[in-house]
C-alpha positions as CSV (number, residue, x, y, z in Angstrom):
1,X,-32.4,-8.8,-14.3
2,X,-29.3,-8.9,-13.0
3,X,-27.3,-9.9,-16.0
4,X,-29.0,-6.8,-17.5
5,X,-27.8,-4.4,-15.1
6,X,-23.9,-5.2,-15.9
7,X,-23.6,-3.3,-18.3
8,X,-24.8,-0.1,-16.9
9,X,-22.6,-1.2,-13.7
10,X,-19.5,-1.6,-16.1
11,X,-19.8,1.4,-17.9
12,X,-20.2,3.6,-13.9
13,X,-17.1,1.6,-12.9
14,X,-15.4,2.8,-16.3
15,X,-16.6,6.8,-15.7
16,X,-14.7,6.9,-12.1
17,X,-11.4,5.4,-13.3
18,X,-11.4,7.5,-16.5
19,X,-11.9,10.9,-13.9
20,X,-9.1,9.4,-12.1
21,X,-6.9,8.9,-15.0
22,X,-7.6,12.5,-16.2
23,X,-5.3,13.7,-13.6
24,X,-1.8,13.4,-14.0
25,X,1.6,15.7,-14.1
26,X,0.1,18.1,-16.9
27,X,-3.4,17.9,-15.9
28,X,-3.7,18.9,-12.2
29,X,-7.0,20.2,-12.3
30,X,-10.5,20.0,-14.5
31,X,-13.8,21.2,-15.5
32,X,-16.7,19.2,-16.3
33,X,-16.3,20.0,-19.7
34,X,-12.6,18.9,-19.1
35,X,-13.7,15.6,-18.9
36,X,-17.1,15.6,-21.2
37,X,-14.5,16.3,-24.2
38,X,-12.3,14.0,-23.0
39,X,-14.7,10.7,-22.9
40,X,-17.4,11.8,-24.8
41,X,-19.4,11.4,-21.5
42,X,-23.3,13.4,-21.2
43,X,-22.5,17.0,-19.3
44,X,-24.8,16.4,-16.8
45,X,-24.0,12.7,-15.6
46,X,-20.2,13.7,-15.9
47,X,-21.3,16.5,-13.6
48,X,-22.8,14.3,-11.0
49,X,-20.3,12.3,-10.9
50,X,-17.6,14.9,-10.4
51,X,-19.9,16.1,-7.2
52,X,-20.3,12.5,-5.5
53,X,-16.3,11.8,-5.9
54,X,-16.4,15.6,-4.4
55,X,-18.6,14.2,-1.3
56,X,-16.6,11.1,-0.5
57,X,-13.7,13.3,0.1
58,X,-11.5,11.9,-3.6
59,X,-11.9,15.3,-4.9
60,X,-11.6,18.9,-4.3
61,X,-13.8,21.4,-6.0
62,X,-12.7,25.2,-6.3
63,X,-16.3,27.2,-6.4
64,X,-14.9,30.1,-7.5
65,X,-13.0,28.6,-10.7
66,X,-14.8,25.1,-10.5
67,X,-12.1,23.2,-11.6
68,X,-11.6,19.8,-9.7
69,X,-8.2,18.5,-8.4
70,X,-7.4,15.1,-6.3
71,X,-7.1,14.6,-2.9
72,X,-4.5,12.7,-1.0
73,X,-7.4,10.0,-0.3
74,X,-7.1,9.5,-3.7
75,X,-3.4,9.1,-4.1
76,X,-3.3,7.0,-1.5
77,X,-5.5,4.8,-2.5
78,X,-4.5,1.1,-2.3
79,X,-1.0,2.3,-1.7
80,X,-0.8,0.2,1.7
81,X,-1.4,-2.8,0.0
82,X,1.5,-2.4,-2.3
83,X,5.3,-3.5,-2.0
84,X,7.2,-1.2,-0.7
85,X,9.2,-0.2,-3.7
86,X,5.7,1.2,-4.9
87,X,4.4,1.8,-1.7
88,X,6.9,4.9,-1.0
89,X,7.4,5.5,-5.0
90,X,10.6,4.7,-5.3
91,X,9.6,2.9,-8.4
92,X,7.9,5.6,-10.5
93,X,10.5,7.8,-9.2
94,X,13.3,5.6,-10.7
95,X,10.5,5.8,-14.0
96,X,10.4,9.4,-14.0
97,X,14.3,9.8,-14.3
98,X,14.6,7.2,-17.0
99,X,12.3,9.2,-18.8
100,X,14.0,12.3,-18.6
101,X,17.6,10.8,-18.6
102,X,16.3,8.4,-21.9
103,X,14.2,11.2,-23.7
104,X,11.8,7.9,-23.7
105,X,8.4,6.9,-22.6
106,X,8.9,4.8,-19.5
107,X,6.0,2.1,-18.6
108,X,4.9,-0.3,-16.1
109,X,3.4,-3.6,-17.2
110,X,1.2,-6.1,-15.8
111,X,-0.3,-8.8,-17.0
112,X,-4.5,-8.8,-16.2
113,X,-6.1,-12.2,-17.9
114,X,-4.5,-12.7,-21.5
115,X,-3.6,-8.8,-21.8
116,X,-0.8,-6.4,-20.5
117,X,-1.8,-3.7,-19.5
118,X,0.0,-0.4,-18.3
119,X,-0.3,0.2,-14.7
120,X,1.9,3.6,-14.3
121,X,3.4,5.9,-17.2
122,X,6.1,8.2,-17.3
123,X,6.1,10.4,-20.7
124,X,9.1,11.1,-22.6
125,X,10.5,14.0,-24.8
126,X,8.9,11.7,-27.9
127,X,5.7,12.6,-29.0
128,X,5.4,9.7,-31.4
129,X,4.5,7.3,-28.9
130,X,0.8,8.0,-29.7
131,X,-2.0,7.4,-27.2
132,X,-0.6,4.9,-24.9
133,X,-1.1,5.8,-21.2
134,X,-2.0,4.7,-18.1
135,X,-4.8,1.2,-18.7
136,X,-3.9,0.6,-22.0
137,X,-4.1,-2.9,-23.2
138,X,-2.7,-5.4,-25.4
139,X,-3.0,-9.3,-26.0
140,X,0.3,-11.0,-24.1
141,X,1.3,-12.3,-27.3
142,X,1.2,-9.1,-29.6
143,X,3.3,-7.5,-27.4
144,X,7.2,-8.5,-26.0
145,X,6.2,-7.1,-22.6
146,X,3.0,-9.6,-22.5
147,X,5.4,-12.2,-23.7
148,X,7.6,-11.4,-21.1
149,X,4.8,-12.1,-18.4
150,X,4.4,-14.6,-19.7
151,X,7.2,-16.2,-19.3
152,X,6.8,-15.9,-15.6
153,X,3.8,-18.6,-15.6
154,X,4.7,-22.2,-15.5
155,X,5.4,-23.5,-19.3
156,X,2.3,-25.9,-19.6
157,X,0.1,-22.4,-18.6
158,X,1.7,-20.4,-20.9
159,X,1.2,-22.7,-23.8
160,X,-2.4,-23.1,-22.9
161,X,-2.9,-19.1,-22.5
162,X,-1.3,-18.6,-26.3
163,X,-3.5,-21.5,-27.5
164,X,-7.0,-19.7,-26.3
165,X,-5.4,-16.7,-27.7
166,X,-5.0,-17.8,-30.9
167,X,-8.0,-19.6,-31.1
168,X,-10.2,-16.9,-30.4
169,X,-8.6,-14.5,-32.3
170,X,-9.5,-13.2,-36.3
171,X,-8.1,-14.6,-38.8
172,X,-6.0,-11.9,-39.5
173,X,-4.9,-11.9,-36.3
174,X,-3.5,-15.3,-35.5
175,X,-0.1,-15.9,-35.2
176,X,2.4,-19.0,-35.0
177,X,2.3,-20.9,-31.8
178,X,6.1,-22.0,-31.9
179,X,7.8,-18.8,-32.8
180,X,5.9,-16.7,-29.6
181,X,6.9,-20.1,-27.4
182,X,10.1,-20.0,-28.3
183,X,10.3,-15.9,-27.3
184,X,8.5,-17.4,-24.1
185,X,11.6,-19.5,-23.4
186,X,14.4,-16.9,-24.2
187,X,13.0,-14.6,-22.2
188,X,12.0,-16.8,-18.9
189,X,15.7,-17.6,-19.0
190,X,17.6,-13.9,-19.6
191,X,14.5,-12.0,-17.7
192,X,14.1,-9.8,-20.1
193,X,13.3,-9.1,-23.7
194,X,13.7,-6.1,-26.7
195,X,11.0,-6.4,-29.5
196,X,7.7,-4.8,-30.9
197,X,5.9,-2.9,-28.2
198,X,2.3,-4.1,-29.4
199,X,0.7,-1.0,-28.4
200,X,1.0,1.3,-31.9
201,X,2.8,0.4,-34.9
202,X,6.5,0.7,-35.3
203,X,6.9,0.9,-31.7
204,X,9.7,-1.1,-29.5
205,X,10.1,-1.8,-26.1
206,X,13.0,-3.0,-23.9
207,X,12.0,-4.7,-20.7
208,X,13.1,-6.6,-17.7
209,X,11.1,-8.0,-15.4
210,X,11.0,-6.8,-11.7
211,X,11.4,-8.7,-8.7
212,X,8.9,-10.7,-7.3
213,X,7.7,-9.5,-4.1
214,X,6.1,-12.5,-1.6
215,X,2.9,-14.1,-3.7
216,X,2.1,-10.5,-5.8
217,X,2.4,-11.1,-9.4
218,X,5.0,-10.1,-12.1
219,X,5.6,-7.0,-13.3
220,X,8.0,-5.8,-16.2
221,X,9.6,-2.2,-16.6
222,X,10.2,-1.1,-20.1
223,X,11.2,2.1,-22.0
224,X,9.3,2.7,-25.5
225,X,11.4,4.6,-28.5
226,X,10.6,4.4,-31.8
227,X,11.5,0.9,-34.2
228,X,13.3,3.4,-36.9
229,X,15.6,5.1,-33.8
230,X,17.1,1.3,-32.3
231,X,18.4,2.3,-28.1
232,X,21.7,0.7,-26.9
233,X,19.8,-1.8,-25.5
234,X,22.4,-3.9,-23.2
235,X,23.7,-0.5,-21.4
236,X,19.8,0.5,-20.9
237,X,19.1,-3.0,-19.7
238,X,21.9,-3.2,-17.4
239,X,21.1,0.6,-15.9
240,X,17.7,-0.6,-15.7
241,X,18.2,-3.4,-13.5
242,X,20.9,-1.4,-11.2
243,X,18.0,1.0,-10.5
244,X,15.7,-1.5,-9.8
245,X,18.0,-3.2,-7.7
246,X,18.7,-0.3,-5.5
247,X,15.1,0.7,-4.8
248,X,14.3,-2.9,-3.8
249,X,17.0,-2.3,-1.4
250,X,17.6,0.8,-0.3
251,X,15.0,2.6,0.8
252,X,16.2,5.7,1.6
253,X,19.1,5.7,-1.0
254,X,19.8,8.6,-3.1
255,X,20.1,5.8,-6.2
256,X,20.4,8.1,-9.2
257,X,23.4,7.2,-10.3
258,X,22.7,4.2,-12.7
259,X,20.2,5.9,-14.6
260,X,22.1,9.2,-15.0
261,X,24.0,7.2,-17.2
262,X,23.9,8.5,-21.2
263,X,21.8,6.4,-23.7
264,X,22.3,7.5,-27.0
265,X,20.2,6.9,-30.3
266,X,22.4,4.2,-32.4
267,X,23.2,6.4,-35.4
């Protein structure tokens, strides 16, 4: 009976984060029918919902307007457990202005089983980076910021991780073993990587990884642009990494210097 009831407990679990989700920079508030068109989610469950996140003090409900907004108990969240750097925000902060200052998407990576996912999203001026956003995933080997994780687990892991992945993947899907090692290996010793994003066709990503804070595992930074319009990539890399070092360091530090820098399309 149990086994039949995960399922149902999945898909409840699924509902909350996708309300949480809903809300970010251009979306401060919603309807139920906000979030009905959204997911496809039943009107009446969706509303439910929306009044039991309302009860335990995550949302706020206008009755007047009946729109729905976030709380501060939801921003903060889990926040204590975090590294500082994300802790006080200094990280999507630093994402935010390599977004504007790149006219790119910026994202945050982090590997969850044999997929990397993103954990935090910063749009860009491009709209052509489709529907990636905050939880999407990809395999770690269809992507260079998976392979990039990758790299961070000890060689004989990583090997063993790409060989469940390409044994349980489609035909059409497999890929070849040595070549995605051998990124493994470049990339564990430069700590970072420029290559197919994985997430929507003709996408790149440049990414380096972060540092590692006590026993948390690794996370990668990396801005998306478009395959056909190639980024300075050493210059970004370089900024990138100056930023990240001067969050991790300084935590009151007006650090918006590096990443002020221009990064202009090649061509």
């Amino acid at each position: 009976m149990a086994t039949a009831l995960e399922p149902n407990k999945t898909k409840i679990a699924k509902r909350v984060i996708e309300v949480f989700e809903f809300f970010n920079e251009t979306s401060r508030k919603a309807t139920v029918m906000d979030i009905v068109r959204r997911y496809g989610r039943p009107q009446s469950s969706t509303s439910e919902l929306l009044s039991s996140l309302v009860e335990m003090g995550l949302l706020y409900k206008d009755s007047r307007s009946r729109y729905y907004s976030p709380t501060p108990r939801l921003a903060a969240l889990g926040t204590s457990a975090q590294p500082g750097i994300i802790r006080d925000g200094r990280l999507f902060a630093l994402m935010d202005r390599l977004a504007r200052t790149t006219r790119n998407s910026v994202a945050l990576f982090g590997m969850v089983g044999t997929y990397v996912q993103v954990f935090h999203f910063s749009s860009g001026a491009d709209p052509m980076v489709g529907n990636i956003d905050y939880g999407a995933s990809e395999q770690l080997s269809a992507s260079t910021a998976g392979q990039l994780l990758l790299s961070t687990l000890p060689p004989d892991q990583a090997g063993r991780m790409l060989w469940r992945l390409n044994a349980e993947a489609p035909a059409e899907s497999k890929f070849k073993q040595a070549e995605i090692r051998a990124n493994v290996s470049l990339f564990r010793r430069q700590g970072h990587a420029v290559g197919p994003a994985g997430f929507a066709p003709g996408l790149n990503v440049v990414t380096t990884l972060l540092p590692r804070f006590g026993a948390e595992r690794a996370l990668a930074l990396g801005v998306l642009y478009q395959a056909t319009s190639p980024l300075e990539t050493v210059p970004l890399i370089e900024a990138m990494r100056e930023g990240i070092a001067q969050c991790t360091t300084n935590a009151g530090m007006d650090y918006r210097g590096p990443v002020q820098a221009q990064f202009m399309m090649a061509g």
